[in-house]
C-alpha positions in Angstrom: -16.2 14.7 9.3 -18.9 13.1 7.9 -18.7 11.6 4.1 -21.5 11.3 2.0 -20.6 12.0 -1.4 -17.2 11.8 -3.2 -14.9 10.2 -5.9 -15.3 6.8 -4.5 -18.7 7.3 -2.5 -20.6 4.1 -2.3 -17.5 1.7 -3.0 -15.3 -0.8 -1.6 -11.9 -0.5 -1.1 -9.9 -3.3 0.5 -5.8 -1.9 2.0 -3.8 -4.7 3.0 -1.6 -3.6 5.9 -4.0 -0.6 6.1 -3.8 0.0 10.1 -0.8 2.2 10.4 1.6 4.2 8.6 1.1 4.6 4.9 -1.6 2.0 5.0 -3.8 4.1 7.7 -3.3 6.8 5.6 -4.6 5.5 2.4 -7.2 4.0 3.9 -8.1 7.1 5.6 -7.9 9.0 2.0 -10.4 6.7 0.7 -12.9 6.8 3.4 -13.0 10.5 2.9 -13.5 10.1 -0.7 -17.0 8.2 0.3 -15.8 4.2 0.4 -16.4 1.9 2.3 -12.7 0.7 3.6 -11.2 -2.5 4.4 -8.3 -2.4 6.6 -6.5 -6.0 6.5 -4.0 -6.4 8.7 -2.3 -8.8 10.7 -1.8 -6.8 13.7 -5.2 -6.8 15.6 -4.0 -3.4 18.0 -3.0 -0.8 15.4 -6.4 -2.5 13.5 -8.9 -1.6 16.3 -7.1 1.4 16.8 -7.5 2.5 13.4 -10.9 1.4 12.8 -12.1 3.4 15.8 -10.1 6.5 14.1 -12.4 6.5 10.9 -15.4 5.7 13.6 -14.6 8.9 15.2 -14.5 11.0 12.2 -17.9 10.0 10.9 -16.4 7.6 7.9 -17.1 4.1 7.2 -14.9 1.3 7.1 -13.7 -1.9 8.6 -10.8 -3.8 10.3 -10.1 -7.6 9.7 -7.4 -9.7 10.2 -5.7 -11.5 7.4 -2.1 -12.8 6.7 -1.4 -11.9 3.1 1.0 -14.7 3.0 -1.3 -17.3 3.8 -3.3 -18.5 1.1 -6.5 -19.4 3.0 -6.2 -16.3 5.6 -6.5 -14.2 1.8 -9.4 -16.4 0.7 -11.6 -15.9 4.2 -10.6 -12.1 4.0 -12.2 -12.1 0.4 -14.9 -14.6 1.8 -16.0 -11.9 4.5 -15.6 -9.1 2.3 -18.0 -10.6 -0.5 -20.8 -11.4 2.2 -20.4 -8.1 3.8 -20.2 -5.8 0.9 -20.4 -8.1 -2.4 -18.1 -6.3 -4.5 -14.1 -4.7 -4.2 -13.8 -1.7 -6.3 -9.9 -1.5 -5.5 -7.9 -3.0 -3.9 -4.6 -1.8 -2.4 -1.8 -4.2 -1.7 0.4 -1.9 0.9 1.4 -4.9 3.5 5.5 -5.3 3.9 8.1 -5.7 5.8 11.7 -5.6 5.7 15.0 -7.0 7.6 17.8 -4.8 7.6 20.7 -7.7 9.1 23.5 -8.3 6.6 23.3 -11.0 4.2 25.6 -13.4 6.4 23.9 -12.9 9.4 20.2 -13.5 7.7 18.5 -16.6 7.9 16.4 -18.0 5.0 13.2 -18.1 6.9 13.5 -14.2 7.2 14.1 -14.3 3.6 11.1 -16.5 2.6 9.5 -14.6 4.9 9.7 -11.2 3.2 9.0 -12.7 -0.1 6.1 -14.1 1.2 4.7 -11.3 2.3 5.9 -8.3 -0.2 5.5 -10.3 -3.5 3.4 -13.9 -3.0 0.7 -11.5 -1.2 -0.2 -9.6 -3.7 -0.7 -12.0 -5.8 -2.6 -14.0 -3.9 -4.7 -10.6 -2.9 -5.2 -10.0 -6.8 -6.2 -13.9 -7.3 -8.9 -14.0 -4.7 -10.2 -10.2 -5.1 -10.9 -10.7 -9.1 -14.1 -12.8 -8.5 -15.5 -9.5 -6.7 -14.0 -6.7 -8.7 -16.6 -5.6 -11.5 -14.9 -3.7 -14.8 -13.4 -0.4 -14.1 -12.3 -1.6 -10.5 -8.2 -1.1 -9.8 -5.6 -2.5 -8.3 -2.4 -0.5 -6.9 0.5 -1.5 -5.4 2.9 0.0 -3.0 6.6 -0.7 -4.3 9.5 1.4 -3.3 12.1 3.3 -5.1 14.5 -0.1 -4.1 12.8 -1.6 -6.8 15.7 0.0 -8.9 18.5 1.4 -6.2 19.6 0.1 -3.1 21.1 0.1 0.1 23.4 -2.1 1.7 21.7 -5.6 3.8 18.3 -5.0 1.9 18.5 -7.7 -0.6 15.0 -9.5 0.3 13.4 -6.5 0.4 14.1 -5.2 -2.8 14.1 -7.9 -4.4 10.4 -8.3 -3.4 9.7 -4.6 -4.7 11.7 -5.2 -7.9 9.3 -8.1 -8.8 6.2 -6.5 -7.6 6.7 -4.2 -10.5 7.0 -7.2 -12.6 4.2 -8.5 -11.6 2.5 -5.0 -11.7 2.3 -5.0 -15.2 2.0 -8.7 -15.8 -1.5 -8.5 -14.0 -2.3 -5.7 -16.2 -1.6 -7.6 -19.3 -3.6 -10.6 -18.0 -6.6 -8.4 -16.2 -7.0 -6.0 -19.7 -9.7 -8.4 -21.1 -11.9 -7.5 -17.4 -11.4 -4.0 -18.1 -9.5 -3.5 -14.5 -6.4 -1.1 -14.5 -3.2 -2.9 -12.1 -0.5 0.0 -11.2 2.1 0.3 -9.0 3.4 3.6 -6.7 7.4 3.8 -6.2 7.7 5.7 -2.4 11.0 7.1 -1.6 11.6 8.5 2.1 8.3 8.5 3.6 8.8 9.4 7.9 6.2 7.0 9.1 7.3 7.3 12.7 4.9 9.7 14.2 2.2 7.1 12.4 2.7 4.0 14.4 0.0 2.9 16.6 -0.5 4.4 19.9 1.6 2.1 21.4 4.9 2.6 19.3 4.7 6.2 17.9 7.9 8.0 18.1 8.1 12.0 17.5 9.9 13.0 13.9 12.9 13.4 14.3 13.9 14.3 10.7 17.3 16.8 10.3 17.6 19.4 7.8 19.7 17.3 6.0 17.0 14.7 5.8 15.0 17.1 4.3 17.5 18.6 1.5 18.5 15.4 -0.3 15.1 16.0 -2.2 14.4 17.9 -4.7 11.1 19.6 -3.1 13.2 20.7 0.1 11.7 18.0 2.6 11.0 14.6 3.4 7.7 12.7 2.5 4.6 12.1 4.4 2.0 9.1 4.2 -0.6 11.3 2.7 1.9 11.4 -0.3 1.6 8.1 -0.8 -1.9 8.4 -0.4 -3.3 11.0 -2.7 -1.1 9.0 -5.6 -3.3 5.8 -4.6 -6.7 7.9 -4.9 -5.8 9.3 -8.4 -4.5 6.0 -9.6 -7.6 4.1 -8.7 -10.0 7.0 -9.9 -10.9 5.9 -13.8 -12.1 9.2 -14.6 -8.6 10.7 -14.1 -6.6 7.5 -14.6 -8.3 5.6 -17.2 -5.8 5.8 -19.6 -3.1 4.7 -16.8 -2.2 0.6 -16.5 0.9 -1.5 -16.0 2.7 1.1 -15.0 5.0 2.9 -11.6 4.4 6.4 -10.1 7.6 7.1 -8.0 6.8 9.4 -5.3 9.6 10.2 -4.0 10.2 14.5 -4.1 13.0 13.8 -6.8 15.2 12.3 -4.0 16.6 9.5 -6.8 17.4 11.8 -9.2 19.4 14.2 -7.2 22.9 14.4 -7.8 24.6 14.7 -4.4 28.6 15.8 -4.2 30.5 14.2 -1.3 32.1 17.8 0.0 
């Protein structure tokens, strides 16, 4: 399919982690809204693989490598995307990861690590995109419903997505004057498995019981995720919308569930 007009036709929009899962899937949302799409990633397989994806389907968009948690890996990023295209229209900080050992058995590396990557990167993507982001541009980022609950061995990880909304509506205060909106998205249970590269995709393998703690009857999908991102960033249907969450998560956190 073949793009030529749409709600973000003609701009640039820069995903971190933006090769697989979610991230492929917003990136693919926006390219068929018209932008041009940056897919920043780290992992140079699923980035190819992806970028050949939008290739295929007629859309326009790009795959470069950058380590969010690296200060000068975000600067060439925003380097390369300012001689390329000259401007970021939004930008998307979706790059995380997690570690799931239990506090005693985790080392502090993985612990800086996950900070690094889930909290210092987004800042560092929001520091270094600004030069290039005219007013009415947007920022969103991907947070997680362990921002506010939790399971056990997942303290890095949410504490990284409890501060990311902190520092969701911090940049919001401080990016007000410039006129660009800074918002975050909250996803619950999103199956990402049958949306790993080529090389690592699994089948679903979901159970009915998956599917009834939520509220809507069944588990999320990355386009979920995605279609929040598009309205977010779109200023003629979220203008009035900054420094705030969206929680996609089909009303799974405010289920009451009953042991039987």
């Amino acid at each position: 399919m073949t793009v030529t007009s749409g709600a973000f036709a003609d701009r640039t929009v820069v995903v971190t982690g933006g090769a697989q899962g979610i991230g492929a899937f917003i990136s693919l949302a926006f390219a068929r809204e018209g932008a041009f799409v940056v897919m920043a990633d780290l992992d140079t397989e699923a980035g190819r693989e992806h970028e050949q994806t939008l290739v295929q389907q007629g859309l326009k968009g790009a795959f470069m490598t950058c380590d969010v948690s690296d200060d000068e890996s975000v600067r060439a990023l925003f380097d390369a995307v300012e001689e390329q295209r000259g401007a970021v229209h939004v930008l998307v900080n979706n790059a995380g990861v997690h570690d799931t050992r239990p506090l005693w058995e985790r080392d502090m590396a993985t612990w800086h690590r996950i900070i690094a990557i889930n909290l210092t990167g987004p800042y560092l993507c929001a520091r270094h995109a600004l030069a290039l982001m005219p007013e009415g541009s947007a920022i969103v980022n991907i947070a997680s419903t362990r921002a506010r609950m939790s399971e056990p061995h997942t303290e890095p990880y949410s504490a990284s997505k409890g501060g990311l909304l902190s520092l969701t509506h911090a940049l919001a205060a401080s990016l007000s004057e410039r006129r660009i909106r800074v918002n975050a998205v909250s996803p619950g249970w999103i199956d990402v498995t049958p949306h790993q590269k080529a090389s690592k995709r699994q089948p679903e393998a979901l159970r009915e019981v998956d599917h009834a703690q939520h509220l809507v009857g069944r588990v999320g999908t990355p386009d979920d995720v995605a279609q929040a991102c598009l309205f977010l960033a779109d200023g003629s249907r979220a203008g009035f919308i900054t420094g705030t969450d969206l929680t996609i998560d089909g009303g799974m956190t405010v289920k009451m569930i009953y042991a039987d």
